[in-house]
C-alpha positions in Angstrom: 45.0 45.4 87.7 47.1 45.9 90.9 46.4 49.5 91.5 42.9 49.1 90.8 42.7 46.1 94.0 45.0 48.7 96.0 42.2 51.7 95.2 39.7 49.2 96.4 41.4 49.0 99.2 42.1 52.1 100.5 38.5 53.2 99.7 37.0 50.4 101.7 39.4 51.2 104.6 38.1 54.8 104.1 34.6 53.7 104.4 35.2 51.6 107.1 37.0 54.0 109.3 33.9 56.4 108.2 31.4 54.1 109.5 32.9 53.4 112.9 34.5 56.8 113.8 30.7 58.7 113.1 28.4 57.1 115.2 31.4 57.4 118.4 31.9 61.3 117.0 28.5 62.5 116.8 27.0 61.9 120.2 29.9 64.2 121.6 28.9 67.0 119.1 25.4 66.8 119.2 25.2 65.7 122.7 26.4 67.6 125.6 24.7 65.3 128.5 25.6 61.8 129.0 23.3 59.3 127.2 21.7 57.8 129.5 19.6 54.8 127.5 20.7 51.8 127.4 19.9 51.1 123.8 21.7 54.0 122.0 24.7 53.2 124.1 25.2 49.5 123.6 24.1 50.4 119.3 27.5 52.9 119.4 29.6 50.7 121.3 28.9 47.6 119.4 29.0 49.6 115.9 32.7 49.1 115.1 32.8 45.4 115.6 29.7 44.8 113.4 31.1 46.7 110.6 34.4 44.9 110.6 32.8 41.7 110.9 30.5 42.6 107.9 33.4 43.8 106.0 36.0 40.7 106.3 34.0 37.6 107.4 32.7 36.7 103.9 36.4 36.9 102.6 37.4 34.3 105.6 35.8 31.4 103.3 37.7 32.4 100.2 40.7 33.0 101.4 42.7 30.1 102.2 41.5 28.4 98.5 40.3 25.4 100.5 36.6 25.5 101.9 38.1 22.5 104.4 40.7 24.4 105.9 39.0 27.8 106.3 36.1 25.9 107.5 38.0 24.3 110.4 40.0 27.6 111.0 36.9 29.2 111.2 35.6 26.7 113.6 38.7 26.8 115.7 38.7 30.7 116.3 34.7 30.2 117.4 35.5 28.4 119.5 38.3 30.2 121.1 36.5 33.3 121.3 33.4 31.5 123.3 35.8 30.6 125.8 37.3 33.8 126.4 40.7 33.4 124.8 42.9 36.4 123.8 42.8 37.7 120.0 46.8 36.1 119.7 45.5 33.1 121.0 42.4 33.0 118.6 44.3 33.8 115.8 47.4 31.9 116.1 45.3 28.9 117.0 43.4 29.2 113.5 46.0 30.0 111.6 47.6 26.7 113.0 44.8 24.5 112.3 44.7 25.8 108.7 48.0 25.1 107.9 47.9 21.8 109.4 44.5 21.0 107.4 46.0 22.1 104.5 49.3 19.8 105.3 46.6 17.1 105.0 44.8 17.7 102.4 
C-alpha cells in the first residue's frame, strides 16, 4: 500500500515538473526571436503556478481531517497573499490558525 502512494507520488511530481518545464523550454527551441505578444508571454509565465495550484489545492480541504480548520487556514493564507505578505508569512500564519482551530475544536 505504501509504495503504491510513494509511485503516485513520484509520477505526479514527474508530470508536474513535465508540465511546467515544457511550455518555459519550448519557446527557446523553437523560437529564436523574443516573443513579443503579450498573451503568449503572460500564458508561459503564469503556467507553473496554475498547475501547482491545480495539483494541491483540492488536497488543502482534506488534509487537516477537519473541514473547520482547513477552512479558516485557507481563509487565513487568502488573505495574506492579497495583502502582499511573504510565502513564510502566509504559510506560518495558516498553519497557526489551523492548529489553534483545531485546539478548539
Amino acid at each position: 500500500m505504501e509504495s503504491l502512494d510513494m509511485k503516485r507520488a513520484v509520477i505526479c511530481i514527474f508530470l508536474m515538473a513535465l508540465v511546467t518545464y515544457v511550455p518555459r523550454v519550448l519557446p527557446l527551441t523553437v523560437f529564436r526571436k523574443q516573443i513579443r505578444s503579450r498573451y503568449i508571454r503572460s500564458f508561459l509565465d503564469y503556467t507553473p503556478y496554475a498547475v501547482l495550484v491545480a495539483m494541491t489545492f483540492p488536497d488543502v480541504f482534506t488534509s487537516t481531517g477537519n473541514l473547520v480548520s482547513a477552512l479558516a487556514g485557507t481563509a487565513t493564507a487568502f488573505v495574506l497573499s492579497y495583502y502582499r505578505k511573504g510565502l513564510v508569512t502566509v504559510a506560518c500564519s495558516a498553519i497557526a490558525v489551523v492548529y489553534i482551530v483545531e485546539l478548539l475544536l
